[in-house]
PAFI-901279 format. One record per residue (C-alpha): x, y, z; residue in three letters; residue number from 1. Coordinates in steps of 0.05 Angstrom, whole numbers. Example, Ala and Ser with C-alpha at 12.3 -4.5 7.8 and 13.67 -1.06 7.14 Angstrom:
% residues 2
{{246 -90 156} Ala 1}
{{273 -21 143} Ser 2}
% end
This chain:
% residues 593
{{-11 -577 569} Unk 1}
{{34 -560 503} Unk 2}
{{83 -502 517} Unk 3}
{{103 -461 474} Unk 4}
{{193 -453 477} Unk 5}
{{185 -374 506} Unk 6}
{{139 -410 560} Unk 7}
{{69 -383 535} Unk 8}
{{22 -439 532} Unk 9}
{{-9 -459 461} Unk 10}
{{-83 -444 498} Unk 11}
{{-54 -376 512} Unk 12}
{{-23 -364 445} Unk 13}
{{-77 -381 402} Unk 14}
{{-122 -322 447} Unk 15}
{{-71 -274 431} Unk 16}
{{-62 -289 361} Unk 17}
{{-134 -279 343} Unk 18}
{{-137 -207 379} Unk 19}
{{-73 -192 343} Unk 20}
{{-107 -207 276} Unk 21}
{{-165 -176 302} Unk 22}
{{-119 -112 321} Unk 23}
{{-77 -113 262} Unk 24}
{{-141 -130 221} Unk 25}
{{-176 -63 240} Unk 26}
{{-121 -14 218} Unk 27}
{{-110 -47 146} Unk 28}
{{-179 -65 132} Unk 29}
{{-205 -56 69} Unk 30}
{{-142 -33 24} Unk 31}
{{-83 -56 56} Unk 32}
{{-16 -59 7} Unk 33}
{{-12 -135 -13} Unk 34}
{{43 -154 32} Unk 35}
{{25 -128 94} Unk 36}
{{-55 -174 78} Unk 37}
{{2 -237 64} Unk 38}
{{30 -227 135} Unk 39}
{{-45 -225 167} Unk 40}
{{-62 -281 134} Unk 41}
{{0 -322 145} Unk 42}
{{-3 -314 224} Unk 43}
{{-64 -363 223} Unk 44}
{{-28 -420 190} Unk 45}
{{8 -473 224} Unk 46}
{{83 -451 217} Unk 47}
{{95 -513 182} Unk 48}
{{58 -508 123} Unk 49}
{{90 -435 109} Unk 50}
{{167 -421 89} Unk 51}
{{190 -352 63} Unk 52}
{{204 -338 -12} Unk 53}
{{239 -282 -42} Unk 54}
{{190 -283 -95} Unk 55}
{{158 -217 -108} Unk 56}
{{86 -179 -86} Unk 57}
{{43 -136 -134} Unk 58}
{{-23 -146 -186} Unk 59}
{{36 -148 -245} Unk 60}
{{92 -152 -280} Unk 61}
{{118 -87 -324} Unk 62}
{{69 -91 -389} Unk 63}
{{38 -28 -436} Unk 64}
{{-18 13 -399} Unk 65}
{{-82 35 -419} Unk 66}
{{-92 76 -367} Unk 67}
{{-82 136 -342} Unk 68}
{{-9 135 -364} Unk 69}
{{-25 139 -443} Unk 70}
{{-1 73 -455} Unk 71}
{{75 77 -451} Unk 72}
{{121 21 -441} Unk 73}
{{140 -3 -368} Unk 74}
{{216 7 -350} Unk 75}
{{274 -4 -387} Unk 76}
{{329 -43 -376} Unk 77}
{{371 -40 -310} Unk 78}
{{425 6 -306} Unk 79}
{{494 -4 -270} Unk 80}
{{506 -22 -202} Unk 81}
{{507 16 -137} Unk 82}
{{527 -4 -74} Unk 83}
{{535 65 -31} Unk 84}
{{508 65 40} Unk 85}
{{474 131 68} Unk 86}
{{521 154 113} Unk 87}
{{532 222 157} Unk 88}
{{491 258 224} Unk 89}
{{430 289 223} Unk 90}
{{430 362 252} Unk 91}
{{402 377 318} Unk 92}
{{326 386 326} Unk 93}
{{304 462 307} Unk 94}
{{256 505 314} Unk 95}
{{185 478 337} Unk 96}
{{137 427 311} Unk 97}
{{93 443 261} Unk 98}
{{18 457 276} Unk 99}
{{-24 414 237} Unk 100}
{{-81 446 182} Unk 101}
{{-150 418 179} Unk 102}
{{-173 445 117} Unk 103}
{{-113 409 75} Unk 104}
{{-85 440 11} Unk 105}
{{-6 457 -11} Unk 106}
{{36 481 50} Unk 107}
{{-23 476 104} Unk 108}
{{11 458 157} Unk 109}
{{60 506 204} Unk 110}
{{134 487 208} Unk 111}
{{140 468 131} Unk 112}
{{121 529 95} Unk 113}
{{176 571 103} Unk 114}
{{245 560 89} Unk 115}
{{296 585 135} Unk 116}
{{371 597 111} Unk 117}
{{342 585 42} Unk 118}
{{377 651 16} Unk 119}
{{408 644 -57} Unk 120}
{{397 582 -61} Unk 121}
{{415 557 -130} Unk 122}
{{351 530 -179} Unk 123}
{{342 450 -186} Unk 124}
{{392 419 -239} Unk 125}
{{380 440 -308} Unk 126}
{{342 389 -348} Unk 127}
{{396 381 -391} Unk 128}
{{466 352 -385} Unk 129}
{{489 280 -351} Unk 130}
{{460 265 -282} Unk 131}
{{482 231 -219} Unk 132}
{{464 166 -249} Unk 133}
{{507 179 -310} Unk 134}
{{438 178 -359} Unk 135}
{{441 237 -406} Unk 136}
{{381 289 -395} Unk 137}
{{331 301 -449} Unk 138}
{{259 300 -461} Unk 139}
{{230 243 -432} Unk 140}
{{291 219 -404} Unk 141}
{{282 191 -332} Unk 142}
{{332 206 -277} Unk 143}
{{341 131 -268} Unk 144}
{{337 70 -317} Unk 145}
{{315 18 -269} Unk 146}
{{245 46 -247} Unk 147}
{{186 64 -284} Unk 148}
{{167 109 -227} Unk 149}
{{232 164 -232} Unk 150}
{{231 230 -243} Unk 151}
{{243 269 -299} Unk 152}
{{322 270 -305} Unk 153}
{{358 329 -285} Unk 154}
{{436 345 -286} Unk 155}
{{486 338 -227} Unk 156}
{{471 398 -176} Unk 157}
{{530 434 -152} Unk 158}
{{531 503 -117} Unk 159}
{{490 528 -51} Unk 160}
{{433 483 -30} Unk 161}
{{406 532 24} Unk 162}
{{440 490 90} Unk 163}
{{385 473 132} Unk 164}
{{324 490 103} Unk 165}
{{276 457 145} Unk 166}
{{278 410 205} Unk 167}
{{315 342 191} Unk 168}
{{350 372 132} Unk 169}
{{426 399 131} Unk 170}
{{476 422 75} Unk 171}
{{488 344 77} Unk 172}
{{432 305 103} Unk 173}
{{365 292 100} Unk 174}
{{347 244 163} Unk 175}
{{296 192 165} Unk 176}
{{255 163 230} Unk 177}
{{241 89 231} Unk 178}
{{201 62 295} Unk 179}
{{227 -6 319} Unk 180}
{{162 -39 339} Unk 181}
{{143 -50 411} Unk 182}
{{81 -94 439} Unk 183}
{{75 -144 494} Unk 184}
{{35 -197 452} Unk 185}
{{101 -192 404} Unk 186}
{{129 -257 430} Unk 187}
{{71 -300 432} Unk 188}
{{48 -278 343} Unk 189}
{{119 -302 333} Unk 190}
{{123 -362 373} Unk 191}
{{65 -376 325} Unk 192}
{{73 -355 260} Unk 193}
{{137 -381 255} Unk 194}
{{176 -381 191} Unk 195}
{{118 -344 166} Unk 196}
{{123 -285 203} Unk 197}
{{156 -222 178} Unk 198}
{{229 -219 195} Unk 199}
{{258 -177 259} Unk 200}
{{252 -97 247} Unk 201}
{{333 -98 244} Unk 202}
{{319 -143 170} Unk 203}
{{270 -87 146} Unk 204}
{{320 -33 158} Unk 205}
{{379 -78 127} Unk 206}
{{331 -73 58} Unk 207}
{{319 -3 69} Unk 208}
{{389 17 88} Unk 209}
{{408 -21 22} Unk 210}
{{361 9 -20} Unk 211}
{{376 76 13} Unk 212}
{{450 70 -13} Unk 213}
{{426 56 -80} Unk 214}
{{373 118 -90} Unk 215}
{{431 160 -51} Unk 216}
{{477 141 -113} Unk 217}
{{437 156 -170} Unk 218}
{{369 208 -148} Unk 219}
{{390 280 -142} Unk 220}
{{394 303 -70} Unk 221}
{{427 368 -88} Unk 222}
{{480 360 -40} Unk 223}
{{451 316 16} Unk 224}
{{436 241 30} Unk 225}
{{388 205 66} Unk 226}
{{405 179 136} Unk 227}
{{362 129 168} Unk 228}
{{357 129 243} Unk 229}
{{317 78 277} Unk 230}
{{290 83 350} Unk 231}
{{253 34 412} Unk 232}
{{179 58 406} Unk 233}
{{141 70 478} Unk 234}
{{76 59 450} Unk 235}
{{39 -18 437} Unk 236}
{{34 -7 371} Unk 237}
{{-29 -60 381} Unk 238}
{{-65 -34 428} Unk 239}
{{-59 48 390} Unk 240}
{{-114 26 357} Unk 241}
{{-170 0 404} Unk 242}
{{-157 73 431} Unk 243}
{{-100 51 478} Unk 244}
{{-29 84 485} Unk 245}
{{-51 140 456} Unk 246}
{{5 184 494} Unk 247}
{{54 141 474} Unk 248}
{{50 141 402} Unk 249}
{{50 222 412} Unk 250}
{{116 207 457} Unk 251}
{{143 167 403} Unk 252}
{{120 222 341} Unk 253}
{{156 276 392} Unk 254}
{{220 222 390} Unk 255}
{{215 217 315} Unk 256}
{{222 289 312} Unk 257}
{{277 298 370} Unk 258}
{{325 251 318} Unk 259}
{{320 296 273} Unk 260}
{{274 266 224} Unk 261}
{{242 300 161} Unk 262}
{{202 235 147} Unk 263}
{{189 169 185} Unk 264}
{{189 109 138} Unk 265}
{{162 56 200} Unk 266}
{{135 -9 172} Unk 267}
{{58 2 157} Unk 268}
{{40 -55 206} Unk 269}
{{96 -27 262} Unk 270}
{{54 46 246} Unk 271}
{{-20 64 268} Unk 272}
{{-75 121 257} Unk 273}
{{-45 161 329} Unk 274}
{{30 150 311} Unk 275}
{{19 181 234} Unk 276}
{{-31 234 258} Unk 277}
{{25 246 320} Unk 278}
{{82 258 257} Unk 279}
{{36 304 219} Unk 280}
{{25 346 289} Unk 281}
{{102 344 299} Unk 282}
{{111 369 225} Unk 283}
{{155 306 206} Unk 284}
{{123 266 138} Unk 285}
{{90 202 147} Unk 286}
{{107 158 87} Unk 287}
{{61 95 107} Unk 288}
{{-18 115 123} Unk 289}
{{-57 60 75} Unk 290}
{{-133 55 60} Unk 291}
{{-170 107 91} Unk 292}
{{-219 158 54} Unk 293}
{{-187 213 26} Unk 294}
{{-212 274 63} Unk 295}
{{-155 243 122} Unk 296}
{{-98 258 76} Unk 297}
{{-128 327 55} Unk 298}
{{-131 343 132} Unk 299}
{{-56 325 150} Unk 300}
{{-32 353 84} Unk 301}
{{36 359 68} Unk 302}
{{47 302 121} Unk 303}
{{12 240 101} Unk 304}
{{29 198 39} Unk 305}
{{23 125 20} Unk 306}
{{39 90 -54} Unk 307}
{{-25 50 -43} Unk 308}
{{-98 64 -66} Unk 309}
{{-135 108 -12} Unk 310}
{{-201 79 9} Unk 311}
{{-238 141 -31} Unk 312}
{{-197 105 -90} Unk 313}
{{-233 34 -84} Unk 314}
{{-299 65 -92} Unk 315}
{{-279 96 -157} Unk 316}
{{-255 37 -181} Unk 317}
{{-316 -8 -150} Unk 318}
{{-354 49 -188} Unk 319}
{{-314 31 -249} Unk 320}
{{-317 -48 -250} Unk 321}
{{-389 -44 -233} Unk 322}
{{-426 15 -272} Unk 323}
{{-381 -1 -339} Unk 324}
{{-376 -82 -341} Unk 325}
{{-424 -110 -289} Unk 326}
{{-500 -67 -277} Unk 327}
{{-555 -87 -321} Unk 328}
{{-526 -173 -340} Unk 329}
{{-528 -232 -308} Unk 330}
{{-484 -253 -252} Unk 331}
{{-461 -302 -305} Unk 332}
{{-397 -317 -255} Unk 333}
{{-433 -345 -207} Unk 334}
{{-440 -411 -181} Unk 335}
{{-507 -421 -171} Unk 336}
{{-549 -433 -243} Unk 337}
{{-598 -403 -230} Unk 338}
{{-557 -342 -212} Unk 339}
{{-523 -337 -276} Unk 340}
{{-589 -326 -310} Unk 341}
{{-611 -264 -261} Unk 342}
{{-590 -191 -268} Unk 343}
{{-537 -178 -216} Unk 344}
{{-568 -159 -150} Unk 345}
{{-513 -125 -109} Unk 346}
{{-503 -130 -28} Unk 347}
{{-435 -98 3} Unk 348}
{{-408 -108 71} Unk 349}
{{-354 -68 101} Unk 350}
{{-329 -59 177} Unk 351}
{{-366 -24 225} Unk 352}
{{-310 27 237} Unk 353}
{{-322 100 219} Unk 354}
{{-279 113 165} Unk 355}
{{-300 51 127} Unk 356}
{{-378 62 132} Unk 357}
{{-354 132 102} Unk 358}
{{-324 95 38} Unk 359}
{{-384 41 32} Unk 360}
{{-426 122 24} Unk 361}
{{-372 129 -35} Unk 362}
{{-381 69 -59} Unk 363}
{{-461 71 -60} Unk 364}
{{-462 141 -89} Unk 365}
{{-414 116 -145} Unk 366}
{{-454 59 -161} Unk 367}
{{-523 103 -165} Unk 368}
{{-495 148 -213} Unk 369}
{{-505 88 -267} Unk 370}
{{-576 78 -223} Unk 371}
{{-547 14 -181} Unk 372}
{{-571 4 -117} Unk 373}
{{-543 -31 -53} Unk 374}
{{-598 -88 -49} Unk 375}
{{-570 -113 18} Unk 376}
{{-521 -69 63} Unk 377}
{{-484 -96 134} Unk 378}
{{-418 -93 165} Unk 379}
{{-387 -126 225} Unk 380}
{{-342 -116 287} Unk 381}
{{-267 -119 269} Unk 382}
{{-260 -175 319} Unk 383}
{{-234 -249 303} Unk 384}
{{-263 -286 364} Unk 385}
{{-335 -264 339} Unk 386}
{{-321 -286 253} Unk 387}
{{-361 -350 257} Unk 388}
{{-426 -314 286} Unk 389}
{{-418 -248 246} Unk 390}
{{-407 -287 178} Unk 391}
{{-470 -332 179} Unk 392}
{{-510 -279 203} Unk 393}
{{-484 -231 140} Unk 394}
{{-493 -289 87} Unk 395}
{{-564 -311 111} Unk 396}
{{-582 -239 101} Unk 397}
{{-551 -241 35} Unk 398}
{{-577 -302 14} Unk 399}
{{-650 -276 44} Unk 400}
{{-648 -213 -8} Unk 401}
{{-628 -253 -61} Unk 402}
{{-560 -223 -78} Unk 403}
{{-523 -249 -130} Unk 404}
{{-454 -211 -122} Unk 405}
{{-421 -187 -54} Unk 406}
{{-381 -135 -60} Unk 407}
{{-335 -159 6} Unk 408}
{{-301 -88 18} Unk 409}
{{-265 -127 78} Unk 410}
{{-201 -138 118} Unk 411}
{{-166 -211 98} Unk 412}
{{-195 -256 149} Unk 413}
{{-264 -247 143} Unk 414}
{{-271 -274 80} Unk 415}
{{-251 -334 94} Unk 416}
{{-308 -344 154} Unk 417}
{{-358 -317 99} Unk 418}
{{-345 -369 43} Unk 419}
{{-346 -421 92} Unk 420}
{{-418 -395 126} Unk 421}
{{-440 -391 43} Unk 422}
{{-419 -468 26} Unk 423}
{{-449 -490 90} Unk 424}
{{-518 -454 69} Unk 425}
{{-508 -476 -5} Unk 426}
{{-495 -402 -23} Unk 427}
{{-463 -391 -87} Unk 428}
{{-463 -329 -115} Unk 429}
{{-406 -275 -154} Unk 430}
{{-358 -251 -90} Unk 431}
{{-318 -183 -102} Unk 432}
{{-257 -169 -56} Unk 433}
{{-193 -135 -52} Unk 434}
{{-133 -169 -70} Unk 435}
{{-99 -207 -14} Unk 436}
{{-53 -244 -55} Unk 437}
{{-47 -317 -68} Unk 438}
{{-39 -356 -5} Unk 439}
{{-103 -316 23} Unk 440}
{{-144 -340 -31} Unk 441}
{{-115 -414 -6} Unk 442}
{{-143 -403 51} Unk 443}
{{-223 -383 22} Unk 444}
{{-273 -444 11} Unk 445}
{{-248 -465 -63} Unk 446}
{{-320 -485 -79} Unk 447}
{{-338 -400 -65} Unk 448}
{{-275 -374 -82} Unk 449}
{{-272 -406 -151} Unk 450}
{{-326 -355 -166} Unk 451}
{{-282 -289 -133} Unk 452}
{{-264 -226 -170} Unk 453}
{{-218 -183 -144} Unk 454}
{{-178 -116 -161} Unk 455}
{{-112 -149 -174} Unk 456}
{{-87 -200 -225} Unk 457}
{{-35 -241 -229} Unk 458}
{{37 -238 -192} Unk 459}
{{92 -221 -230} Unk 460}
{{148 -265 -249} Unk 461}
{{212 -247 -200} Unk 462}
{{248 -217 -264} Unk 463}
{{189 -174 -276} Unk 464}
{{190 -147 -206} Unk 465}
{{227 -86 -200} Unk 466}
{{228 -80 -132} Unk 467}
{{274 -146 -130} Unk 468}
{{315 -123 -191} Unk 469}
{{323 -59 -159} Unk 470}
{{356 -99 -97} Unk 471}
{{406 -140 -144} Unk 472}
{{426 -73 -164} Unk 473}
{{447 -42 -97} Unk 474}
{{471 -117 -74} Unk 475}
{{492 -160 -135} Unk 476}
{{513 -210 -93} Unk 477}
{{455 -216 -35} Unk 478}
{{384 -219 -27} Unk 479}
{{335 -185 11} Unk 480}
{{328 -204 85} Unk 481}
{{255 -192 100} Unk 482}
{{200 -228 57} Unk 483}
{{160 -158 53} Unk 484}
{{213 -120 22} Unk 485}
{{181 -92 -40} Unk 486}
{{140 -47 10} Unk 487}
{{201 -22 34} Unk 488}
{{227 -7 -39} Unk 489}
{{156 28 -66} Unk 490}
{{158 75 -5} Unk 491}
{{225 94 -17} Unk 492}
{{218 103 -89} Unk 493}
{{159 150 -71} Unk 494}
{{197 189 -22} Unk 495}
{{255 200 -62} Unk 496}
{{214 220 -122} Unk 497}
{{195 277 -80} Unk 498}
{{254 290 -53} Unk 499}
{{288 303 -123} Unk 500}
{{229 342 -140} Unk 501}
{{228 391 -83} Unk 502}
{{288 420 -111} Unk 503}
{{351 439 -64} Unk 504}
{{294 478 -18} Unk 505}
{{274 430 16} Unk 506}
{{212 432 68} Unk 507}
{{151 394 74} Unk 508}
{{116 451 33} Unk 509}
{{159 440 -29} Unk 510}
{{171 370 -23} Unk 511}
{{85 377 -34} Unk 512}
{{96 425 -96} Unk 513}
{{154 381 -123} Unk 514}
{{104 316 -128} Unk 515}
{{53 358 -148} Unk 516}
{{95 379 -215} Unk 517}
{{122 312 -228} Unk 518}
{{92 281 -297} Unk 519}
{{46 212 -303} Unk 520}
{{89 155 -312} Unk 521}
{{84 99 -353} Unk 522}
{{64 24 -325} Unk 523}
{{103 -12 -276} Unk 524}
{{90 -65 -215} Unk 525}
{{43 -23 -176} Unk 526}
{{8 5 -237} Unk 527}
{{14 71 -265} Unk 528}
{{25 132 -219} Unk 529}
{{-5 201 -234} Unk 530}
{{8 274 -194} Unk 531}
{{-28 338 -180} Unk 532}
{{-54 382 -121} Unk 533}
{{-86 341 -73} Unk 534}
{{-59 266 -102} Unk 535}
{{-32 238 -36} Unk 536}
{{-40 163 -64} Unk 537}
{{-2 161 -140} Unk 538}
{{-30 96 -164} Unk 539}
{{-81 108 -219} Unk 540}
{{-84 40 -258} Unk 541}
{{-105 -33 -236} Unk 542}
{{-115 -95 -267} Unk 543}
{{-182 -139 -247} Unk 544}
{{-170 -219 -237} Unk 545}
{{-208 -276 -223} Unk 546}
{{-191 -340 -170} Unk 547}
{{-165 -408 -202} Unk 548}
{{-153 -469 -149} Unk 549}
{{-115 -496 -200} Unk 550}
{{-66 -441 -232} Unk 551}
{{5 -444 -209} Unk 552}
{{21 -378 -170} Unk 553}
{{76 -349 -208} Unk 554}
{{92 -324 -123} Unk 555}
{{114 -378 -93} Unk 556}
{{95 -441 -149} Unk 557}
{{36 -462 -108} Unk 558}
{{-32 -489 -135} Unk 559}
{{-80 -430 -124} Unk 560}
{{-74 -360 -157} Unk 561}
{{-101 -297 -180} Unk 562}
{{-104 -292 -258} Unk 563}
{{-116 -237 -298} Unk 564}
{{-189 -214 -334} Unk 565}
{{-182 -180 -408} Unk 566}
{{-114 -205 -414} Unk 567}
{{-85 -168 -363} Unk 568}
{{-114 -98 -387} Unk 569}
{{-87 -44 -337} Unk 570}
{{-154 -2 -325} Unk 571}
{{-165 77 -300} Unk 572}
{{-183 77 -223} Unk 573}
{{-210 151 -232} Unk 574}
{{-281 153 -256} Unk 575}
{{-260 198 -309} Unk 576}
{{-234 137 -345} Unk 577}
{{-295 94 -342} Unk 578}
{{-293 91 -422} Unk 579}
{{-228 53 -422} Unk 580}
{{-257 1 -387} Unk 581}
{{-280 -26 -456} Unk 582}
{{-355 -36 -487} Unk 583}
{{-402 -6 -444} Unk 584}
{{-457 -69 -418} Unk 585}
{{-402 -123 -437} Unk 586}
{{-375 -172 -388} Unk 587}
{{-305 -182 -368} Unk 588}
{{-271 -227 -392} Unk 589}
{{-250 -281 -334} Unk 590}
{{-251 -351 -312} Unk 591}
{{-216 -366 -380} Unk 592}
{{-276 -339 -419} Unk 593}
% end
């Protein structure tokens, strides 16, 4: 019998590995942020075929929009250096947690709407004069060169900042929660992944503490910097969501709080549905919750926020692709003949959990506002070990209603069972999925997958990637430690931005009111971002790309890679925008035609 070097047998890893997936698989499923779909992926290949890059995630490089934005350029040159660390101790826990709203809305939880010791504070810095970051304010002038996600510029703060104005927040710091991640089958996913798995929690918050020091330098804090304090979690952050440790990820959100913490910044894949919902109740602001339908973030408003699409968000922009450039002509992308000659006959499959049959209702009552039906309709258990079954059983009922596109709204790994079952039963028709980045399309039948659409292009080029540029900044010299840093960077940037915008109040309440003010901004990696009441989820633009086996990944310069459709066109998620998506009952432009 092969043993593994901790002493777990290879029979025994493999079993855990595939409930880990299957685990991991449920919570991220269908819109996980690109990185954390790399890492699912990657624990399934043999560590030897996998080494880590520093090469960068995202649909794009920095390029005009014609989005939602209005078409303005993507950041401008880097500015100087920075190199300061957070530093300092976060004040003592007060006053008690906040009681969590279920009707959503500006300020609707307890704990965050008020603003003790808040008396004479002075206003936010004048929009005028030079700022922390040495740029010189004026119209249009961003409060940072290196980011086409920064606020509006504002001058240096100096006066009262109101002390302590809501829990986790002093005269001089604003403390942050990170949960170090804690599960028993911990040993055996990284005996097997390998070099491919994600670096030790301790990496993540090296690239957080260094971009920390950075956005500490140059963002105004009116007085204060951020302070990151990590912590042991109680809970299996596996097992939280098949419905297990349910007290401990409540133990763990009353921990978060008891450091001090005004928001946690946990790795999305360390985090789960009871931990976030446990901050929200505990009044501390989870910056991580990905995918889910909208109505979730309305419920645990001002707590939850996340820099990726919400699930409510794919529908739109399913609506989009579909109702402007697909209904009504031929599934011409498709690999069967006589396909391509038919009028595209849609069938969708999603997971069987709750909140994803609630987006596959968005998703059919965007697609019959153009009068598209769902011709064929299933989903499937979230569990690895059953794949092989559930996939041939979904594509012969496919293939039996004559579908000639599948939307796959789906977590990473089932594709992969689901172009095999299709080649097996000569099924080739147009496949639709989120985008899982590069290696995951590797790992899809190449005779299917050649056919694939998907809501991301292709990868930027590592000096296009501002996440990594942003790094060199803080740490001329060094280089990130862990291979998912960029989801360290865009969650930062996002908090920050909302930090500078609450003004020197600062509560959950007007840390809400301060992204809710904050302008559209112009194209960057993750698309252009947009603000308002109720816009937990900034990204409003995406760019649609189609599967080449033979493209060099601009990633990790690997055969295999997404590439863009209409030349890289940025497109309006919203359905408001449908008209930008170019001549109604026209065809997109992929598959280098």
């Amino acid at each position: 019998m092969e043993v593994e070097p901790n002493g777990v047998d290879a029979a025994q890893v493999e079993q855990i590995v595939r409930a880990y997936i299957a685990r991991v698989a449920r919570r991220y499923a269908p819109l996980a942020v690109g990185a954390l779909a790399v890492l699912m992926v990657v624990i399934l290949v043999p560590s030897t075929s996998r080494t880590p890059t520093q090469s960068s995630f995202g649909p794009s490089g920095i390029q005009a929009s014609s989005g939602a934005s209005g078409g303005v350029a993507g950041a401008s040159s880097a500015g100087s250096a920075g190199t300061a660390a957070g530093g300092g101790t976060a004040s003592s826990p007060a006053g008690g947690p906040g009681a969590v709203a279920t009707t959503g809305g500006s300020g609707a939880a307890a704990g965050g709407a008020s603003s003790p010791g808040s008396a004479g504070v002075a206003a936010a810095g004048s929009t005028s004069g030079v700022a922390r970051s040495g740029v010189h304010c004026g119209p249009g002038v961003k409060q940072v060169p290196w980011s086409a996600y920064a606020p509006p510029c504002v001058a240096q703060f100096s006066g009262n900042n109101g002390g302590a104005t809501s829990h986790g927040v002093t005269a001089r710091t604003i403390t942050l929660s990170y949960r170090v991640g804690n599960s028993a089958q911990d040993a055996a996913v990284y005996a097997a992944a390998g070099a491919a798995a994600p670096a030790p929690d301790a990496d993540y918050i090296a690239d957080l503490n260094t971009f920390i020091g950075l956005f500490n330098k140059d963002f105004e804090l009116y007085g204060r910097k951020v302070v990151l304090k990590s912590y042991q979690g109680q809970g299996d952050y596996i097992l939280e969501d098949e419905g297990q440790d349910q007290a401990q990820a409540q133990a763990d959100a009353v921990t978060a709080r008891g450091l001090g913490a005004f928001a946690d910044v946990t790795f999305q894949l360390k985090g789960s549905n009871p931990y976030w919902t446990g901050l929200a109740q505990q009044g501390v602001i989870a910056m991580g919750p990905l995918g889910f339908p909208e109505s979730y973030y309305q419920r645990y408003a001002p707590y939850w926020w996340s820099f990726t699409p919400s699930g409510t968000q794919g529908a739109d922009l399913l609506g989009n692709s579909i109702c402007a450039r697909a209904a009504g002509l031929p599934a011409v992308y498709a690999g069967d003949a006589l396909y391509q000659k038919q009028t595209r006959k849609f069938g969708l499959i999603t997971p069987e959990n709750p909140e994803y049959l609630e987006v596959a209702n968005e998703i059919k009552g965007q697609l019959s506002g153009c009068g598209v039906t769902i011709a064929k309709q299933v989903s499937y258990a979230i569990d690895v070990t059953s794949y092989e079954s559930e996939a041939a059983s979904m594509v012969a009922q496919m293939k039996a209603s004559g579908v000639t596109t599948v939307i796959c709204f789906c977590d990473p790994i089932v594709p992969i069972f689901l172009s095999n079952s299709a080649s097996s039963e000569n099924y080739f028709p147009e496949w639709f999925e989120p985008n899982y980045l590069d290696p995951q399309g590797r790992l899809e039948n190449q005779n299917e997958w050649s056919h694939a659409l998907s809501d991301g292009g292709q990868y930027p080029s590592q000096a296009n990637n501002e996440a990594y540029r942003a790094f060199k900044l803080a740490d001329p010299s060094g280089s990130p430690a862990e291979l998912y840093y960029d989801e360290a960077y865009f969650t930062l940037v996002q908090l920050f931005i909302g930090l500078q915008a609450a003004g020197p109040d600062l509560t959950p309440a007007t840390f809400e009111r301060g992204m809710d003010s904050l302008p559209a901004t112009p194209t960057g990696m993750e698309g252009a971002w947009r603000f308002g009441p109720g816009i937990f989820n900034p990204q409003a633009t995406v760019q649609i790309g189609w599967w080449s086996p033979t493209d060099t990944s601009q990633r990790d310069g690997k055969a295999g890679s997404w590439q863009n459709c209409d030349n890289g066109q940025w497109l309006p998620i919203d359905p408001s925008g449908r008209s930008q998506w170019g001549p109604a009952h026209t065809q997109l432009s992929c598959f280098g035609k």
